[in-house]
C-alpha positions in Angstrom: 57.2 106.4 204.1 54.2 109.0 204.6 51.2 108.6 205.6 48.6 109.5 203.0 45.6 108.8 205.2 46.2 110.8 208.2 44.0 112.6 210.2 44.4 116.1 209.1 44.7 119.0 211.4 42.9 122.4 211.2 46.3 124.1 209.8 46.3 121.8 207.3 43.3 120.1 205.8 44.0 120.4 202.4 47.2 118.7 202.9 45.8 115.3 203.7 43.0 115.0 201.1 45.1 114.0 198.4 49.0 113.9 197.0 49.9 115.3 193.4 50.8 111.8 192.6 47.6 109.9 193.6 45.5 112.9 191.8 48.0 112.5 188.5 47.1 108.9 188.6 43.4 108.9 189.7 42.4 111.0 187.1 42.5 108.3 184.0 41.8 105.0 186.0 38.2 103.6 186.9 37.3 103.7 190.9 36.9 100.3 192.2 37.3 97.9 195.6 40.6 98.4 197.1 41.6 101.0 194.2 44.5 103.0 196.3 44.1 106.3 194.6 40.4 106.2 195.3 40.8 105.1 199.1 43.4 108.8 199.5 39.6 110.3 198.2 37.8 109.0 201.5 38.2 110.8 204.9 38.6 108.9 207.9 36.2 106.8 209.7 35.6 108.7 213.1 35.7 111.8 210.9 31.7 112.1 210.6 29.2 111.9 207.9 30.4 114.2 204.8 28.1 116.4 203.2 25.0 113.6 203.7 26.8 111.0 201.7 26.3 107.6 202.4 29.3 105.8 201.3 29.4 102.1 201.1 30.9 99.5 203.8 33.4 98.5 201.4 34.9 101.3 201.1 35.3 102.8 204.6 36.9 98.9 205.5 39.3 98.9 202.3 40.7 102.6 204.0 40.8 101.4 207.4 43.1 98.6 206.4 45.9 101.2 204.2 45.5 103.3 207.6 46.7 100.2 209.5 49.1 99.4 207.2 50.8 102.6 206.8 51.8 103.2 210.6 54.2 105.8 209.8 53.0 110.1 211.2 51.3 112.2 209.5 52.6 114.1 206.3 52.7 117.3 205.7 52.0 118.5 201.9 54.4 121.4 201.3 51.6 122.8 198.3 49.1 123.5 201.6 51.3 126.7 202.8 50.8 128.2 199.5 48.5 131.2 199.9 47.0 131.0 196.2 45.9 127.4 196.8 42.1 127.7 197.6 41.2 125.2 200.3 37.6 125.4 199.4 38.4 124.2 195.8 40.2 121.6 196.7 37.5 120.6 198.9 35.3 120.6 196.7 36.5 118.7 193.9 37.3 116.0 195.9 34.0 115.5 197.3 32.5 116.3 193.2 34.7 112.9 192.8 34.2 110.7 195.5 30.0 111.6 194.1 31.0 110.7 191.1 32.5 106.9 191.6 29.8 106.3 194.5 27.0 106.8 191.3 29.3 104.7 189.1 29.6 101.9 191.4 25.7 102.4 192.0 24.7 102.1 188.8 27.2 99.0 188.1 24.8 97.3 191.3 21.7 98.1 189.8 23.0 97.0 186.3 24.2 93.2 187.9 21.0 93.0 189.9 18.9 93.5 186.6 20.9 90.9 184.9 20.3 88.5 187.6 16.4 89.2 187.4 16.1 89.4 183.8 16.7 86.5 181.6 16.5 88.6 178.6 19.6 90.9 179.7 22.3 89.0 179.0 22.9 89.7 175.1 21.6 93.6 175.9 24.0 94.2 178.8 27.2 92.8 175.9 26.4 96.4 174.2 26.3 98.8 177.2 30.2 100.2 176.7 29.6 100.5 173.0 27.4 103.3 171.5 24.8 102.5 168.5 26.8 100.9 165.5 24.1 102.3 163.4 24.0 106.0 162.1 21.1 108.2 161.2 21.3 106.7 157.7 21.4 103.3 158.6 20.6 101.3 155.3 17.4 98.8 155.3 19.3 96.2 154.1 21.1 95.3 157.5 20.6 91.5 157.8 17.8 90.7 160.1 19.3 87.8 161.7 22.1 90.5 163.7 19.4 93.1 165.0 20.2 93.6 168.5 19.2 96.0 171.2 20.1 99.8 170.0 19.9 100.6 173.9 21.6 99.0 176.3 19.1 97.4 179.1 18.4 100.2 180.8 18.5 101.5 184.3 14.9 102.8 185.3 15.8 106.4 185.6 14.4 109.2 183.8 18.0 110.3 182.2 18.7 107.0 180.4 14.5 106.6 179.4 14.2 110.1 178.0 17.6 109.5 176.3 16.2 105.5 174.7 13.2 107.8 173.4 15.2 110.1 171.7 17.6 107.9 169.9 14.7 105.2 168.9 12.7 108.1 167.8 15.7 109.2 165.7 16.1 106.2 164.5 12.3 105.8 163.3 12.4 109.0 161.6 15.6 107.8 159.3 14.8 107.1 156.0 14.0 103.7 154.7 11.3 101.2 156.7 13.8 98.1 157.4 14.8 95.8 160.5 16.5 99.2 162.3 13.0 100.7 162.1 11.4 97.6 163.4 14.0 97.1 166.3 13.5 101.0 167.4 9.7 100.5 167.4 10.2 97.4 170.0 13.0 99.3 172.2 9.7 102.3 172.3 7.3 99.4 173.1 9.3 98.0 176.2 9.9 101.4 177.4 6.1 102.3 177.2 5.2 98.9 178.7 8.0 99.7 181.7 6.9 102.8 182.2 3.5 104.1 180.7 4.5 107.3 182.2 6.9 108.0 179.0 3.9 107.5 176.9 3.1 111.2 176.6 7.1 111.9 176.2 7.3 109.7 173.1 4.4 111.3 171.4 5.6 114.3 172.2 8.6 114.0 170.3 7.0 112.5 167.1 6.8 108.9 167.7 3.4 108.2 166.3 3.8 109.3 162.2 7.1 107.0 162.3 5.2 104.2 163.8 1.8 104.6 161.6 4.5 104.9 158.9 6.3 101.7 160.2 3.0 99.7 160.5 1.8 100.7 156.6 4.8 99.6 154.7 7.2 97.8 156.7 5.1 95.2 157.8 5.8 91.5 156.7 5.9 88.0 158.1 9.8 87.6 157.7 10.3 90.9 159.8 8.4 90.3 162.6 9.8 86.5 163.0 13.0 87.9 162.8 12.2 90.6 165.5 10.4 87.9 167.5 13.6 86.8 169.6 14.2 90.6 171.0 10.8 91.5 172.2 9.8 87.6 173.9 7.5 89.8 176.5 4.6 89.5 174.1 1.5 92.2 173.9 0.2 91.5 177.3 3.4 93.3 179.1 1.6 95.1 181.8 -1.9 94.9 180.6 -4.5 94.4 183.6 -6.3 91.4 182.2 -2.8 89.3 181.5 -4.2 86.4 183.2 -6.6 85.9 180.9 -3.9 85.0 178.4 -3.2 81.6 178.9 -0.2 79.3 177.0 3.4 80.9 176.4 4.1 83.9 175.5 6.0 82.8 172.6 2.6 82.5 170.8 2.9 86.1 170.3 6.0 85.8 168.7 5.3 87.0 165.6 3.5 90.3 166.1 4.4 93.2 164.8 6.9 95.7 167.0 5.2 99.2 165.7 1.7 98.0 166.4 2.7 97.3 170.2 4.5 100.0 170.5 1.3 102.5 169.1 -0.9 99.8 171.5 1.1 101.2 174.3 1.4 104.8 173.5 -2.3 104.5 173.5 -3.2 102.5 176.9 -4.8 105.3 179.2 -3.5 108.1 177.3 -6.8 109.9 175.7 -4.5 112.5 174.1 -2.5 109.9 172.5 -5.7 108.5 171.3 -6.6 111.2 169.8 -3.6 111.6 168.0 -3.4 108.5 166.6 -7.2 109.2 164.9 -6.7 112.4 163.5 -3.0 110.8 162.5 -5.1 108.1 159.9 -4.3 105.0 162.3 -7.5 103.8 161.8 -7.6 103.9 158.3 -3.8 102.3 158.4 -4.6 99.5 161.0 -7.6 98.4 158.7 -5.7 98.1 155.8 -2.9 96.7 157.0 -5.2 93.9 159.0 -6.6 93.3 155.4 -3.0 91.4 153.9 -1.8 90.2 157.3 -2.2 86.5 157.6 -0.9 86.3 161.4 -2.8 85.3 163.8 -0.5 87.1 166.4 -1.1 90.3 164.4 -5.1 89.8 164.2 -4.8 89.5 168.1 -2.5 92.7 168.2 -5.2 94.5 166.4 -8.2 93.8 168.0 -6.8 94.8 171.2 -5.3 98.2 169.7 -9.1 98.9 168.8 -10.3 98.1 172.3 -7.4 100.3 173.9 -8.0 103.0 171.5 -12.4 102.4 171.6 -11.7 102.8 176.1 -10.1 106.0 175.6 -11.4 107.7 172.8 -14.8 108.5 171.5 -13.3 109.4 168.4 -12.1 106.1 167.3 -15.5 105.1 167.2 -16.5 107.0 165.0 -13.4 106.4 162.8 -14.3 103.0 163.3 -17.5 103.6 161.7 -16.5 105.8 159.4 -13.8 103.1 158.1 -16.0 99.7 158.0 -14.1 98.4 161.1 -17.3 96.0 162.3 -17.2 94.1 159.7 -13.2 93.5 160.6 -14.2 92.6 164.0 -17.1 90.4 162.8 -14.8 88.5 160.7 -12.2 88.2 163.9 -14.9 86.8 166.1 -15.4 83.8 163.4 -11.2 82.9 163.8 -10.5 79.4 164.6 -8.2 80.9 166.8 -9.3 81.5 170.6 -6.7 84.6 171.7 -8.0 86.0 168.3 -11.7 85.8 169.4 -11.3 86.4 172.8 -9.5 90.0 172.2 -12.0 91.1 169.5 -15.0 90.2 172.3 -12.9 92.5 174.4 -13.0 95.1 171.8 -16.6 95.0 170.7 -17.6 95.5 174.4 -15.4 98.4 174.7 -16.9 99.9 171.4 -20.6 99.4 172.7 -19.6 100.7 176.2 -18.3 103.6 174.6 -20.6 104.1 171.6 -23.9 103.0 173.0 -26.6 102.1 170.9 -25.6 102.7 167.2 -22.6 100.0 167.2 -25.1 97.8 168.8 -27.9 98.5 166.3 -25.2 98.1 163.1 -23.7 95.1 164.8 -26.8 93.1 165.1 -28.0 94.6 161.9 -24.7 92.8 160.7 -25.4 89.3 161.9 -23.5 89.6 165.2 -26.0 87.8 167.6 -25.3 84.9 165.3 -21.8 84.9 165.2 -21.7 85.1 168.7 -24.2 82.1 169.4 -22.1 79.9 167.3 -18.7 80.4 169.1 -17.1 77.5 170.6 -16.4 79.2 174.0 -14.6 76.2 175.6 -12.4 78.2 177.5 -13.4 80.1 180.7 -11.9 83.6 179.9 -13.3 83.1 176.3 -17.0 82.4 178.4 -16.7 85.4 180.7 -15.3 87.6 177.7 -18.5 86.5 175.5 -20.9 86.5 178.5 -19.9 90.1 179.3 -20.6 91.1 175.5 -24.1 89.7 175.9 -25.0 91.2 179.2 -24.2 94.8 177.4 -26.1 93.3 174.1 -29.2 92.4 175.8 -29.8 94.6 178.5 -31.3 97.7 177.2 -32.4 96.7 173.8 -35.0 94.2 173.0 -34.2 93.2 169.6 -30.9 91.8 170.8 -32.9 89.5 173.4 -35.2 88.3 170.2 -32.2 87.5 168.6 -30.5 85.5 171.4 -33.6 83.4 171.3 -34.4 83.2 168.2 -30.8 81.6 167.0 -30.9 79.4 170.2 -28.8 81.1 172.6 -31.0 80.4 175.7 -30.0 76.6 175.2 -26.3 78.0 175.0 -26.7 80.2 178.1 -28.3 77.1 179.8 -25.0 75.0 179.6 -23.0 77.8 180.4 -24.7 77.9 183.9 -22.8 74.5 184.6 -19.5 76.1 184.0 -16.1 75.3 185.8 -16.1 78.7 186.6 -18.2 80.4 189.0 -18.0 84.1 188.0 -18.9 82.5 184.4 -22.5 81.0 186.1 -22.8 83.5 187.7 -23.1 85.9 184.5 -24.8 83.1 182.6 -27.5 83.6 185.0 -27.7 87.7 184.9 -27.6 87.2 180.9 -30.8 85.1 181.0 -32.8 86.7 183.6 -32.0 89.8 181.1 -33.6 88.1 178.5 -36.7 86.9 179.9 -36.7 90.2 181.3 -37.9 92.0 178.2 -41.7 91.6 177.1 -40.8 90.5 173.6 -38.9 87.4 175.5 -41.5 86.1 178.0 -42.6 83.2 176.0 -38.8 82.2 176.5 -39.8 81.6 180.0 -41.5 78.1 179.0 -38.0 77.5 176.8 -36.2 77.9 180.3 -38.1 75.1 182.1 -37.2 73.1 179.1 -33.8 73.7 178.8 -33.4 71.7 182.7 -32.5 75.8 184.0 -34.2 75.1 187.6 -32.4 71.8 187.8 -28.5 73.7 187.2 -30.1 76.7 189.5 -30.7 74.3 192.3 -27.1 73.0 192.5 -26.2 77.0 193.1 -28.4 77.9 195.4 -26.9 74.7 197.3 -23.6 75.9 196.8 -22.0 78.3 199.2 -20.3 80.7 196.8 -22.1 84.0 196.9 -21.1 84.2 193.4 -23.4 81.6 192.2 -26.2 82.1 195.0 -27.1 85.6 194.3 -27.8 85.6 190.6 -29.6 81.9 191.0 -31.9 83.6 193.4 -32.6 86.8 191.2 -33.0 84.3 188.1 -35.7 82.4 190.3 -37.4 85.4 191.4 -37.7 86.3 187.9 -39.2 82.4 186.7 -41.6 82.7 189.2 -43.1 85.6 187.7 -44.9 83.2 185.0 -47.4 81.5 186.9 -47.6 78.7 185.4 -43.8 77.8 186.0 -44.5 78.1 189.9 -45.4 74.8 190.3 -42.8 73.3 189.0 -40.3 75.3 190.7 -41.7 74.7 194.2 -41.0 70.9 193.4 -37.1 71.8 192.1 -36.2 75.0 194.1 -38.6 75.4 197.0 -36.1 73.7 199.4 -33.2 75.4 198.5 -35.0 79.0 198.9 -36.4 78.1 202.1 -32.9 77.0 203.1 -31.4 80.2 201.3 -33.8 82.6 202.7 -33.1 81.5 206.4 -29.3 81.3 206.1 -28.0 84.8 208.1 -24.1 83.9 206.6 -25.7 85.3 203.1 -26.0 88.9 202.3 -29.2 90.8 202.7 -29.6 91.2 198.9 -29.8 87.3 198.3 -31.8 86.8 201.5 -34.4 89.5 200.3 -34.5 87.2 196.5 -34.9 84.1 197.7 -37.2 85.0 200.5 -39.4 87.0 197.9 -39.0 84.0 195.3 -39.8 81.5 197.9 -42.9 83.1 198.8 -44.6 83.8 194.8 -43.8 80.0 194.3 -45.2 78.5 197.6 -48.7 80.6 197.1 -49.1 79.4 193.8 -48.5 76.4 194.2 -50.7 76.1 197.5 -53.4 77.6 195.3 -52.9 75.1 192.8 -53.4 72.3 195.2 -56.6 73.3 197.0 -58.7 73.7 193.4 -57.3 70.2 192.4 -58.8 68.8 196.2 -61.6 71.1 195.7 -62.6 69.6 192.5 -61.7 65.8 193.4 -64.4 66.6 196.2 -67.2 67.7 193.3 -66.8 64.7 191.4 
């Protein structure tokens, strides 16, 4: 019997690459382990590295052991003496083939080892050797219960993301505003929250007018509980803060697949920003947010304003433009705590990036208020409101009158005994920026009422530099009314001392506590020599 595999000689290479019946049958079957037409493909083992190809263990083994069992000399293909046959052609395609199953069998690997990661791929990997059952036309009435994944889970390469966009975008721009619409617009969000990097790529090919489109009209609670079961990742896929998001994501269920999909598009992309504006997707997220009852949706929305108000100037003033603070004012009085704790997000993000005129019309509005009286149980719902104050109340005054005058020094006062440190931390910055402002010093005698220099002397005891520096710069700042000093020697004295003479804290606490130490010692030692010196009169 001849030997298929032998070692081929220089007079005859293209003789031992391959017989015309293993390249008859070859053709039509798929490569795999131990395949015997595939095995004629491989050269030998001693034979060297070919062409910088790294071929798999497997395979060299499953040749070595038809070598061994062949045992026979080498044979001789009469078609190599043929003068027309090109060597180099042969060559060629064999190596063109052997590239082709070792990328096969490749991407078969990657596809098992995603399965095995992802809990979500095992109804999208049933539909990878079909194409889309739907057509360009696809009706809207295509029951919403059988919507599954129009791409098959896909491989992270650029080939097989570029060609997801293009068929979802495709499918978005068919006519009619149905489930096929809705289950493109989540395959775009998952491939925009896998890879931001296609963000600009699915603008670029028309993806926003579909999806403004999508989120006017198509729209309703029975949609997006259908659609709920494919996406499962929820809005806070990849988003830097995700943390903060407590409970399952299965509270997110019901959102709606074109808003996250535009929510991504928009994350760090200014130019996608900008397109969505002068696209109207203010206008249409307003009055969408206007008949949706979802509390999921509310959530969606107010962090598609604070992506779009941290990118783009523009929004803001579309914001404006379009009555979007009184939206957000109503958000922040939800019963709901994801609700309010997005819209805080956003309203920082819109006064970060708008300044002083959507702080003006939101206090103007009644927002000091509203934000007194949330609950703010929750620790990332304190930082989140803590951090909207801070911006509030540190460069305008009228903000700090406001905070006092509805109460919120007693709120900022519990606030400083929080579970969280970072959280008493910025409790304390927020009300040394109150009593900062001339308007606000007669809150200084409120502060002595409200037991402050009792909760500031637990953090200067404590050894967390995130509760011993802002304590000391609060101090420093009490001590500045003289006749608090007295009283503070008596409650914080030997804390600062202690603080002020500890070398493990940093220089900038050292320098606050030494300096607060000191206005509240000579005070008070003033204050006790004229009570002696007028005991001694009378």
């Amino acid at each position: 019997m001849p030997n298929a595999f032998a070692m081929p000689t220089q007079s005859s290479s293209a003789a031992a690459t391959r017989s015309p019946a293993a390249t008859s049958q070859s053709a039509g079957q798929p490569h795999g382990y131990g395949n015997e037409q595939y095995n004629a493909l491989l050269p030998p083992t001693n034979s060297g590295p070919v062409r910088g190809l790294s071929l798999p263990r497997t395979f060299t083994n499953a040749s070595q052991e038809s070598r061994q069992l062949g045992g026979h000399q080498p044979h001789q293909d009469p078609l190599a003496e043929d003068p027309m046959r090109s060597f180099a052609d042969e060559e060629n395609n064999v190596f063109a083939q052997m590239r082709h199953a070792y990328r096969q069998v490749r991407a078969a690997q990657v596809l098992r080892t995603q399965e095995m990661n992802d809990p979500f791929a095992q109804a999208s990997l049933q539909q990878t050797q079909t194409p889309c059952p739907h057509s360009q036309q696809c009706p809207s009435s295509v029951p919403a219960v059988s919507l599954q994944r129009l791409i098959p889970h896909p491989v992270r390469n650029d080939h097989v993301d570029r060609q997801t966009i293009t068929t979802c975008v495709g499918h978005l721009r068919s006519s009619g505003t149905g489930p096929l619409q809705d289950a493109a617009a989540e395959q775009l969000y998952e491939v925009a929250s896998n890879s931001p990097g296609y963000a600009a790529s699915i603008a670029d090919q028309g993806a926003i007018g579909p999806l403004l489109n999508a989120l006017q009209y198509s729209e309703n609670p029975e949609t997006q509980r259908a659609s709920a079961g494919i996406i499962r990742a929820g809005v806070r896929a990849g988003h830097p803060h995700a943390d903060c998001f407590p409970g399952p994501r299965e509270s997110l269920s019901e959102h709606s697949p074109s808003l996250g999909a535009l929510t991504n598009l928009a994350r760090g992309n200014p130019a996608n920003c900008n397109l969505i504006v002068q696209a109207g997707g203010m206008q249409v997220l307003l009055d969408s947010c206007s008949s949706q009852i979802s509390v999921a949706y509310q959530q969606l929305a107010a962090e598609f304003i604070e992506v779009l108000a941290t990118n783009s100037e523009a929004s803001c003033k579309s914001l404006f433009d379009h009555g979007g603070l009184r939206s957000l004012l109503v958000w922040l009085q939800s019963h709901q705590a994801p609700v309010r704790l997005a819209t805080l997000r956003g309203v920082q993000q819109l006064c970060l990036s708008h300044g002083m005129k959507v702080k003006s019309t939101f206090i103007a509005m009644g927002g000091m208020q509203i934000l007194i009286q949330i609950p703010a149980q929750d620790v990332y719902e304190q930082t989140a409101l803590l951090d909207l104050l801070i911006v509030l109340v540190e460069r305008k005054a009228y903000a700090a009158e406001q905070l006092c005058h509805f109460s919120g020094l007693a709120k900022l006062a519990s606030m400083l005994s929080s579970n969280s440190e970072h959280a008493s931390g910025l409790a304390a910055t927020a009300i040394r920026l109150v009593i900062s402002h001339k308007e606000c010093r007669a809150a200084m005698k409120d502060a002595m009422v409200y037991h402050i220099p009792e909760r500031l002397n637990a953090m200067l005891r404590s050894k967390s530099p995130q509760l011993q520096r802002p304590a000391a710069l609060l101090a420093l700042r009490l001590a500045s009314r003289q006749e608090n000093r007295h009283n503070l020697q008596q409650i914080l004295g030997p804390a600062l001392q202690s603080l002020s003479s500890d070398a493990s804290t940093d220089h900038e606490t050292r320098q606050a506590a030494t300096e607060a130490s000191a206005a509240i010692r000579s005070s008070a030692s003033l204050k006790l020599s004229f009570s002696h010196f007028f005991k001694s009169k009378s």
